[in-house]
KEBAKOL-385141 format. One record per residue (C-alpha): residue in one letter; x, y, z. Coordinates in steps of 0.2 Angstrom, whole numbers, plus 5000, padded with zeros to 4 digits. Example, Ala and Ser with C-alpha at 12.3 -4.5 7.8 and 13.67 -1.06 7.14 Angstrom:
BEGIN
A506249785039
S506849955036
This chain:
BEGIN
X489850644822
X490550504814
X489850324819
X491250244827
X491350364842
X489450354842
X489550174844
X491050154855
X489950284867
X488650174867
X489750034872
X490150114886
X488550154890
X487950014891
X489349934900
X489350054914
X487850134913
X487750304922
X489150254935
X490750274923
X491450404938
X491250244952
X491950134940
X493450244937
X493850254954
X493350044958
X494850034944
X496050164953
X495650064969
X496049884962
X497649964952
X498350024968
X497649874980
X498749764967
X500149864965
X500249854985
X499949674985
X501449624973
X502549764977
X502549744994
X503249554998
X504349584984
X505049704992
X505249635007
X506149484997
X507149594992
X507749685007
X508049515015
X509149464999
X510049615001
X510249545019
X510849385014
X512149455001
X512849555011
X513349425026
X513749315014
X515149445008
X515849455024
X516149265025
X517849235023
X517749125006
X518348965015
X516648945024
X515848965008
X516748805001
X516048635002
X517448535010
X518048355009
X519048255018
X519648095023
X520947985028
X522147915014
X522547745025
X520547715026
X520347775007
X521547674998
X521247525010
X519347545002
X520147524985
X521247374990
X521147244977
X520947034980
X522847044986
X522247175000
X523847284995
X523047454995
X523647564980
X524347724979
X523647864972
X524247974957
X523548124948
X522448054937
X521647964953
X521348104962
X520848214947
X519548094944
X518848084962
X518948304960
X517348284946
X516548134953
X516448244969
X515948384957
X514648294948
X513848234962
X513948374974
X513048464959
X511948334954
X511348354972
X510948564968
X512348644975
X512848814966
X514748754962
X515848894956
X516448774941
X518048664941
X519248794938
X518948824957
X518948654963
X520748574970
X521348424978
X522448414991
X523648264999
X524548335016
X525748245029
X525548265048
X526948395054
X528748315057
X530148415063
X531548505052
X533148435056
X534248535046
X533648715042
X534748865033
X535848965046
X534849115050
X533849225061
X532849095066
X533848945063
X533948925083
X531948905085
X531148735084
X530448725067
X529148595059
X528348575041
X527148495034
X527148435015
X525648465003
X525148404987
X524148524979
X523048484962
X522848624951
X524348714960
X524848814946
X523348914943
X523348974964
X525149044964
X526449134956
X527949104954
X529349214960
X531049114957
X531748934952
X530248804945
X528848724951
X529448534961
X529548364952
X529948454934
X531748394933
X531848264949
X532848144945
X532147964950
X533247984965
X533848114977
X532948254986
X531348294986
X531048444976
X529848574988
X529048754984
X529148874997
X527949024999
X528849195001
X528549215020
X528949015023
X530549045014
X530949225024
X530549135040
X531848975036
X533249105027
X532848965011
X533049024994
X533348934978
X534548794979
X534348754998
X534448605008
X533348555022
X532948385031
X531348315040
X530948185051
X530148035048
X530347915062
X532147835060
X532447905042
X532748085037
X532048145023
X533048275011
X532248415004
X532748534989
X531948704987
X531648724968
X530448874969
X529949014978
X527849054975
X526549194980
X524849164983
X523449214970
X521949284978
X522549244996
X520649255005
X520349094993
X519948945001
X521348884993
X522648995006
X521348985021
X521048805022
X522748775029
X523448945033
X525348855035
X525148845017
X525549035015
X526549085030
X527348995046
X526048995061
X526849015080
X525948865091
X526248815107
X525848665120
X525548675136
X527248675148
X528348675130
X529348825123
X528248885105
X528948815088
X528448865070
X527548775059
X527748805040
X527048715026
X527848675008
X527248614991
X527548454982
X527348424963
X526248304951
X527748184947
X528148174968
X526448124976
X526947924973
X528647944984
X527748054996
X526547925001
X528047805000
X528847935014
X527547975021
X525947855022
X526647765039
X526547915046
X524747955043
X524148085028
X522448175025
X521648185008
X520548345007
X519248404990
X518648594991
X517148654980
X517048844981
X515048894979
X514449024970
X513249114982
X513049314973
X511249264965
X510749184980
X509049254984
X508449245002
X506949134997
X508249004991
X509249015009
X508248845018
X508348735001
X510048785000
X510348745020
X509348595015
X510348525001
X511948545012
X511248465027
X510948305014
X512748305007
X513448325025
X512348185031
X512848055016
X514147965007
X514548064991
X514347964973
X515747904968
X515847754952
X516747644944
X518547604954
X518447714964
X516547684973
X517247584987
X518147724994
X516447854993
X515947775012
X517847865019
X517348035015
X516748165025
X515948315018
X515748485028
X515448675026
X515148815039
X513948885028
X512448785034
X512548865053
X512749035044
X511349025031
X510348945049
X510849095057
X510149205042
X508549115042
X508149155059
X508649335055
X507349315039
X506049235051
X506149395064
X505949505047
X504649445038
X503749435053
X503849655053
X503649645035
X502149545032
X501149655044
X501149805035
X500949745017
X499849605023
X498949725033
X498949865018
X498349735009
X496849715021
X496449895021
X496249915003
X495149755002
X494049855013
X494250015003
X493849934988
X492149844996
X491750015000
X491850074984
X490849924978
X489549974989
X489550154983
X489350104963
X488049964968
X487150124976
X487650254960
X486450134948
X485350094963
X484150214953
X484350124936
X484349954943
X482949984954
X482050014937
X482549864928
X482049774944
X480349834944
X480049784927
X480649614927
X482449574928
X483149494940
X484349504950
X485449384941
X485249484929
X485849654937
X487349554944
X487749504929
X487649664921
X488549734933
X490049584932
X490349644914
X490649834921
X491849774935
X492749654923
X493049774910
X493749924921
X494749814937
X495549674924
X496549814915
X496849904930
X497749734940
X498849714925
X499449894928
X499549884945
X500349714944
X501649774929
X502049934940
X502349844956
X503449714947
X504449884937
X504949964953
X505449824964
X506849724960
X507149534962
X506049394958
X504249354962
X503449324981
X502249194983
X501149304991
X501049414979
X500149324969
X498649274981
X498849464989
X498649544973
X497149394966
X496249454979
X495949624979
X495549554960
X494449464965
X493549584979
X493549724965
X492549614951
X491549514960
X491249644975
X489949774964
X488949614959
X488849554976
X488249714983
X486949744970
X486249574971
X486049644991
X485349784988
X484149714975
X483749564984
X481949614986
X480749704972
X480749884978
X479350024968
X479950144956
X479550284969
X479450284984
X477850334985
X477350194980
X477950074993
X476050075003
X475549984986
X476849854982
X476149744993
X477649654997
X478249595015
X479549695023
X480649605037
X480349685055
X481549805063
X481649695077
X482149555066
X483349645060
X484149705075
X484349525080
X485249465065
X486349615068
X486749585087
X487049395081
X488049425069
X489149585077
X489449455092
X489849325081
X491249415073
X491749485089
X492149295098
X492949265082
X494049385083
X494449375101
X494649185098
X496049235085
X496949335094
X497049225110
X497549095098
X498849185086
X499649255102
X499749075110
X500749025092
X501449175092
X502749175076
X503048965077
X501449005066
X502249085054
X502649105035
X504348985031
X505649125033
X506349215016
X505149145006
X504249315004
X502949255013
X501449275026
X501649285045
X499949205052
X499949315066
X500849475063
X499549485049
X497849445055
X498249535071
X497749715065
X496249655055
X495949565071
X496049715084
X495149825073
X493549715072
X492849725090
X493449905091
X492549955076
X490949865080
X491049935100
X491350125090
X489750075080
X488550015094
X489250185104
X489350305094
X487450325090
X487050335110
X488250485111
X487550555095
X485850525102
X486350615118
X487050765110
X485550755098
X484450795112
X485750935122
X485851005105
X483851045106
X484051165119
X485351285110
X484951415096
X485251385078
X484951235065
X486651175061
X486951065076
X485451005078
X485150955058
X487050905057
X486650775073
X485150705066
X485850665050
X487050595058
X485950495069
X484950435052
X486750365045
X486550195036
X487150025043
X488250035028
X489550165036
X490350005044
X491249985030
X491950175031
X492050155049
X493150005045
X494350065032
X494850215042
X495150125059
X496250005049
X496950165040
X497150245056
X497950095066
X499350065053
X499750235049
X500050245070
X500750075073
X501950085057
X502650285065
X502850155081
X503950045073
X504750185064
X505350255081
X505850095090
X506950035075
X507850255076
X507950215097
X508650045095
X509750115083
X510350265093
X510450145110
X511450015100
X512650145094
X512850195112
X513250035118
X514350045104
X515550185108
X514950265124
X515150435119
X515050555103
X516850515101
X518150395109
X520050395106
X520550225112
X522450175116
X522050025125
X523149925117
X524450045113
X525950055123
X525650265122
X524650345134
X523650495129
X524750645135
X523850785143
X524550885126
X523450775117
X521950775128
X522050975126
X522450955107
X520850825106
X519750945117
X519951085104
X519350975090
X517651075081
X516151015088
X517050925105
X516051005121
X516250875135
X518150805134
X518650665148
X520050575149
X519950385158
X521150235162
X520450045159
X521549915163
X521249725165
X521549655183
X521249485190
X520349425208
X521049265213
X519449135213
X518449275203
X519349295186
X519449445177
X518849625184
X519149805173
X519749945182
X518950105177
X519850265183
X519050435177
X519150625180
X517950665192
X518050845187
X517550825170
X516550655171
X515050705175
X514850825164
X515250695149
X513650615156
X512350745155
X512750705137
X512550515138
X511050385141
X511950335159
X511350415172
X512150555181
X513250505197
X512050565213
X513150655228
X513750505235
X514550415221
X515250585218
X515950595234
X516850445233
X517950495216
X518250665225
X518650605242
X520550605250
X521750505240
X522150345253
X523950335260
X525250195254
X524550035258
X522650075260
X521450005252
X520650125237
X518750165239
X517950115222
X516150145215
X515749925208
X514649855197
X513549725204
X514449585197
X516049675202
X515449695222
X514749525221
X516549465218
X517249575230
X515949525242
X517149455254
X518649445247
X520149585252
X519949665237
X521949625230
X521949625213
X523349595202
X523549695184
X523649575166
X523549705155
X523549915152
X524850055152
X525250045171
X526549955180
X525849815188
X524949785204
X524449745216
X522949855218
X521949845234
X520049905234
X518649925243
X516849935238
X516050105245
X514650125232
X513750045216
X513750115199
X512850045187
X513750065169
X514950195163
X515350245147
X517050205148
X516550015146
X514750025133
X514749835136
X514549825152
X515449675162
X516149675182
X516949825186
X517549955199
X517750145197
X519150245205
X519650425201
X521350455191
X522250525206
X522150365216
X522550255202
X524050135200
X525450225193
X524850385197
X525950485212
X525150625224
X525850765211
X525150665195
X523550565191
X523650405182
X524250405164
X522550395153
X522350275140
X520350315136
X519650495130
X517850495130
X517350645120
X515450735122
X514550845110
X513550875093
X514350885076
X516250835083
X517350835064
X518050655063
X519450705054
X520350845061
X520150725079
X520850575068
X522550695064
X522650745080
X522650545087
X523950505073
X524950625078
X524950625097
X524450465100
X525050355087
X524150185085
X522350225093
X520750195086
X519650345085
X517750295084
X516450405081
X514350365086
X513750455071
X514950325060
X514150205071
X512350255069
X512550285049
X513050145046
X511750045057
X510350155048
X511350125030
X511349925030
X510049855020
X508949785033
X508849975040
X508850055025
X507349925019
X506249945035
X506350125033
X505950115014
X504350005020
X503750095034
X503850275022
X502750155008
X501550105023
X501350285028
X501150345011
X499750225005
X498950195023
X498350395020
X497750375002
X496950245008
X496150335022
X495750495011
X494850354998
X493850275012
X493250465019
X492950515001
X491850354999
X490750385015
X490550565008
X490050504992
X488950384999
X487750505006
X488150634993
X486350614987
X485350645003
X486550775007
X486350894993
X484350874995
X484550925012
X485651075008
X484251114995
X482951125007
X483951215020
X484751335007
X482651405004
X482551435023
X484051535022
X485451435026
X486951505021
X488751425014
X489551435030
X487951345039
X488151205025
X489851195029
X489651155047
X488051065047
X489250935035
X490450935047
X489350905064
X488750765053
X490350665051
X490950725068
X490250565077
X491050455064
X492750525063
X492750555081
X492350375083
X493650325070
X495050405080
X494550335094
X494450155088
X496050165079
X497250245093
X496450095104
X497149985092
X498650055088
X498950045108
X498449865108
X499449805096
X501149815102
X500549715116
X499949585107
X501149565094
X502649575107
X503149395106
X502949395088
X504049545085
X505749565086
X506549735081
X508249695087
X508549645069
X508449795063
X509749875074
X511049745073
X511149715093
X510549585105
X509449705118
X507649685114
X506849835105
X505149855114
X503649975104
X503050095116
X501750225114
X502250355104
X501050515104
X501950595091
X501550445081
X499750455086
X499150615084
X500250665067
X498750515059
X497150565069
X497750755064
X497650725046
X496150625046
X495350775055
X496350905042
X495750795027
X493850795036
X494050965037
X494250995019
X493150855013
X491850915021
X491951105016
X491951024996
X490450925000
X489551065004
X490151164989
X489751044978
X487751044977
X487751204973
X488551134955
X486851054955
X485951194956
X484351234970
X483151184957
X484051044951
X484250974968
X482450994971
X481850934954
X483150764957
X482150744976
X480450744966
């Protein structure tokens, strides 16, 4: 064999002694503790970015502008000169204050979309047209406003004539651009003739160009929507008039102010911001920088600095990113429990498997010991193994968990994934130096002639029971105080951060349950020990007792599964709740599996078309329904709800309302009252509160029917009905005894509410374009999909499957651990028992009796915990978020989710166990025994 392998084994050797198996796994452990650590808050970064990006795209672009304003009487006064005549404006001016404001608004960190976004504007209070083209719409009062926009070319097209102020002469009309729908709306084309008001004087206008809009969402179009089309307003006691808007050019603003400036004029800047690599972690500085522009007098230089103290500067993007960040709070407050506490678990794991290597060289070091070294030494020695195999091993880990999440770095990654770092290199050292605290004999045998003080059981205990209570208040202390904060204590939302509490709380729970499992576990094992004495055979009896002798070091076991246990449980908790909220939400949403809705349609939904609708693939439970809008004088606005009573109930039995019980039945199916009788009606609370009283007259504002008035009477309560998912103040009534309904006919229906699995959405949608022309079809599993496909939905789901996932493999390490800890002992005692004629089978059982106290222990602890934790975390959690509706989300106890974990530990124990007790034989009998001597 050549040299170099030779040498490189020896390397090796030396470096990891006989342990290279342990240290193989200690790196495995540490790659994925790492991998868990960064992976997991950037994802969760990411998911609220994806958040954040999509409302922001549903922001109409105006909102996303920074906007300013201010007077042009206060403006140009600031910019008055010794003679206190206060200029007027031009181009140039205006395009200077365009970048100033640019510069500074930038300077200040604001994402600006660049200054081929940016425009100015200069616009005149509304005045009345005087003289208007003959047309249409000639007789209706019209009024317009004049603007000056700066760029205007690069926002419109244009369509017909020139841009205004290109051949003006210095006298004359005032050239003006008209939009396409402005100029339909006033019958102007080319060439026409209008006038406006301005106090005494009229003003002639020309029309010299007809423009269309360029990107009409802009903020250019939506800032002042006259700017586009004519907008209808009306005062109060006055006839409606139209306002209409048209452009001005470059060569034009001097005469406008001229015109104009008596009568009052606004000067407006708007700074589109370029908000697509927004991360969610940059959505308070952002918040921030806005609240400091809004708050302060832009910079402005030279000439024009007098005037920076006139300018107001808004944006509705700051109450939007405030409402994300709330959002991001709720969040991140999920998130960071179960990374943080994923985190926490494989911390413990990899302790475990620190204690497990320090016990692999025990033998070695126990040597080296004995002869001098000390235990620096060993720690040492033992640093350089640790180093060697976890260092690589986080780079991995870290590298992987940066490949397969998108987006940038989390701060907590760093300090999440340092230290399970940290715990894997230093945590071998720290638990040989334990171990090796005290000089121990190279045999045991030897341990009468050492010589060497051993501390007392009862000392022992003591420090123990100290200790163990210690941790205890600690923890209890924590919780009382976390839950007191709740998640005011949290991690600054969106920053990919920690929630104090949500984190902590499972570490938290698990610590008194795992020390109460380890104080009582041995008592029943000790009980059991001694029934187990009075039945025939060895296996229960030897498997008991072993586990009666287990090492105070199975704590750390003990602990990793309970955590194991208790997210596995708690994250199938969440799971559930977010699936019911979404399912409740998209109830409240539509009301049934399928609605067809002519509410405001002037077409009611003929019987042709409910039987055309009822014979739609997958429809079972067809109803038809009337809702109309009534008024109660002194009460306000009521909804009517008239339904089938043959066919709703069975619509119901489909639905989360409850089922109508035989009096509120009897009322829909009673006698229909005679002309002038008051109509029995099934109310909502709020509805018979307002009745409450009152002689029930209502008068109709809206619906399909000819008006009232309707007079009711409250005979029952009902609670909700699908027929209004929102709820409100209403009253129920059959068809037959609703208005417009005659004792032949019921009432003409303007609701179908459609019940069953599987309804095909298309062929339902071509039957409502056809029958009932202008009705919105909804369907719940559109509704839920798309609830369960935005990305906060999507990303929890993502999460909670990661958390499920690694919570196991971090469960079967920990149990893989404890078996390996006391793989040693074990095969000795196989050995021994295997010459008295124990057979495979025994072995098998008599490892499994052994770890039956523990895992029994484990199961219990962490159900307990996973049941505690929704309680505690209550005020911290807030799954709403995730369903997109208001109604609170609660976690309840979900045995599903429960016993699917506890069931594969016990699967995984199962199978464990029967390896463990395979595996001596691999040893051999003689060797087992030879390795006892």
């Amino acid at each position: 064999m050549s040299p170099t392998p030779l040498s490189l084994r020896g390397a090796l050797t030396r470096l990891f002694g006989s342990a290279a198996a342990s240290y193989l796994t200690l790196a495995v452990l540490v790659l994925g503790g790492t991998f868990i650590a960064v992976a997991g808050p950037r994802q969760s970064l990411h998911i609220q970015t994806q958040a954040l990006q999509a409302q922001v795209r549903t922001v109409p672009p105006v909102d996303t502008a920074v906007l300013a304003s201010a007077d042009w009487d206060a403006f140009t006064s600031a910019l008055a000169g010794v003679n206190g005549v206060a200029p007027l404006l031009y181009p140039p001016q205006v395009s200077s204050v365009t970048s100033q404001l640019a510069g500074s608004f930038a300077a200040a960190g604001l994402p600006l979309s660049g200054p081929a976004t940016d425009w100015a504007s200069l616009t005149t209070h509304i005045e009345p047209l005087t003289m208007v083209p003959r047309g249409p719409n000639s007789t209706v009062e019209q009024k317009l406003e004049l603007i000056y926009r700066d760029p205007l070319a690069r926002h419109v097209s244009l369509t017909a004539g020139q841009y205004p102020g290109q051949t003006r002469a210095s006298k004359g009309p005032l050239g003006i651009a008209l939009s396409q729908q402005t100029a339909r709306e006033l019958n102007a084309h080319v060439g026409s003739r209008l006038k406006i008001s301005t106090g005494n004087v009229p003003v002639k206008l020309v029309v010299t160009g007809i423009v269309r809009e360029r990107q009409p969402r802009s903020a250019f179009w939506a800032a002042d929507p006259t700017a586009a089309r004519p907008v209808e307003e009306q005062l109060p006691n006055k006839p409606p008039y139209w306002v209409t808007g048209a452009f001005v050019g470059r060569s034009e603003l001097g005469q406008l102010q001229n015109l104009f400036g008596s009568l009052g004029m606004t000067l407006q800047w708007a700074f589109p911001l370029t908000l697509t690599g927004v991360r969610a972690d940059q959505a308070r500085p952002l918040q921030a920088r806005l609240g400091a522009v809004s708050t302060s007098a832009p910079a402005l230089h030279g000439a024009l600095a007098p005037a920076a103290t006139t300018i107001v500067v808004s944006g509705a993007l700051g109450p939007i990113l405030a409402g994300f960040l709330s959002t991001a709070a709720q969040v991140n407050s999920v998130l960071s429990l179960l990374f943080a506490s994923l985190a926490a678990t494989g911390v413990v794991v990899i302790l475990l498997a620190s204690w497990m290597l320090a016990q692999r060289r025990s033998g070695e070091f126990t040597v080296l010991r004995a002869r001098g070294a000390t235990v620096r030494q060993l720690s040492a020695r033992t640093l350089r193994g640790t180093a060697a195999a976890c260092l690589p091993a986080a780079l991995i880990g870290a590298a992987l968990g940066i490949l397969v999440t998108p987006g940038q770095p989390a701060p907590a990654s760093w300090w999440l994934g340092g230290l399970a770092v940290v715990t894997g290199i230093i945590g071998p050292p720290l638990a040989v130096a334990w171990q090796h605290r005290v000089v121990r004999p190279e045999h045991p045998g030897h341990a009468a002639r050492s010589g060497r003080p051993v501390a007392g059981r009862r000392g022992r205990r003591a420090r123990r029971l100290v200790a163990e209570v210690a941790l205890c208040a600690a923890a209890v202390g924590g919780l009382v105080v976390l839950r007191a904060q709740g998640s005011a204590a949290g991690a600054t939302p969106g920053s990919g951060g920690l929630d104090l509490y949500t984190s902590l709380a499972p570490v938290l729970v698990a610590v008194p349950a795992v020390l109460l499992a380890m104080r009582l576990s041995p008592l029943a094992v000790r009980g059991l020990l001694r029934l187990s004495t009075r039945r025939a055979g060895p296996v229960r009896f030897l498997g008991l007792a072993q586990a009666a002798r287990a090492p105070a070091a199975t704590i750390l076991p003990l602990f990793a599964v309970v955590l194991a246990l208790t997210l596995a449980a708690f994250t199938g908790m969440l799971r559930d709740a977010v699936s019911r909220g979404e399912t409740a939400a998209s109830w409240r949403a539509t009301g049934a599996d399928a609605v067809v809705n002519a509410e405001l349609t002037s077409t009611a939904i003929s019987p042709a078309a409910q039987r055309a609708a009822a014979a739609v693939p997958g429809v079972q439970h067809p109803t038809a329904s009337q809702v109309t809008r009534w008024t109660l004088p002194g009460h306000g606005q009521l909804t009517v709800v008239a339904v089938d009573p043959a066919s709703y109930p069975a619509l119901l039995a489909g639905t989360p309302w409850p089922p109508l019980r035989r009096s509120q039945l009897d009322v829909l199916t009673g006698p229909r009252p005679g002309a002038g009788q008051p109509v029995p009606v099934l109310a909502s609370p709020a509805a018979a509160a307002a009745l409450r009283g009152s002689p029930g007259r209502l008068s109709a504002i809206q619906g399909t029917i000819t008006p009232g008035p309707l007079t009711v009477r409250v005979a029952g309560l009902i609670p909700g009905t699908p027929a209004l998912p929102g709820g409100g103040a209403f009253v129920m009534l059959p068809l037959r005894a609703a208005p417009g309904s005659t004792a032949t006919a019921a009432a003409p229906a303007n609701l179908l509410l459609l019940g069953g699995g599987g309804i095909d959405g298309p062929a339902l949608r071509t039957v409502a374009r056809r029958l009932v022309p202008g009705a919105a079809v909804t369907l719940r599993s559109d509704v839920l999909a798309s609830l369960a496909g935005a990305p906060l939905q999507h990303g929890a789901y993502v999460m909670f499957a990661v958390v499920l996932t690694a919570a196991a493999a971090f469960g079967l390490a920990a149990l893989l651990a404890d078996l390996a800890l006391g793989a040693a002992d074990r095969h000795q005692t196989l050995a021994r028992l295997a010459t008295m004629g124990v057979d495979a089978g025994q072995a098998r059982r008599l490892v499994l009796v052994e770890k039956a106290p523990a895992l029994l222990a484990a199961a219990v602890a962490g159900t307990a915990c996973a049941l505690v934790l929704p309680v505690l975390t209550a005020q911290a959690l807030n799954l709403s978020v995730f369903t997109g509706a208001g109604t609170p989300v609660p976690v309840r106890a979900d045995w599903t989710a429960l016993a699917i974990p506890v069931a594969g530990l016990l699967l995984v124990a199962l199978v464990a166990a029967t390896l463990a007790a395979r595996t001596w034989r691999g040893t051999g009998l003689a060797g087992a025994l030879r390795i006892e001597g």
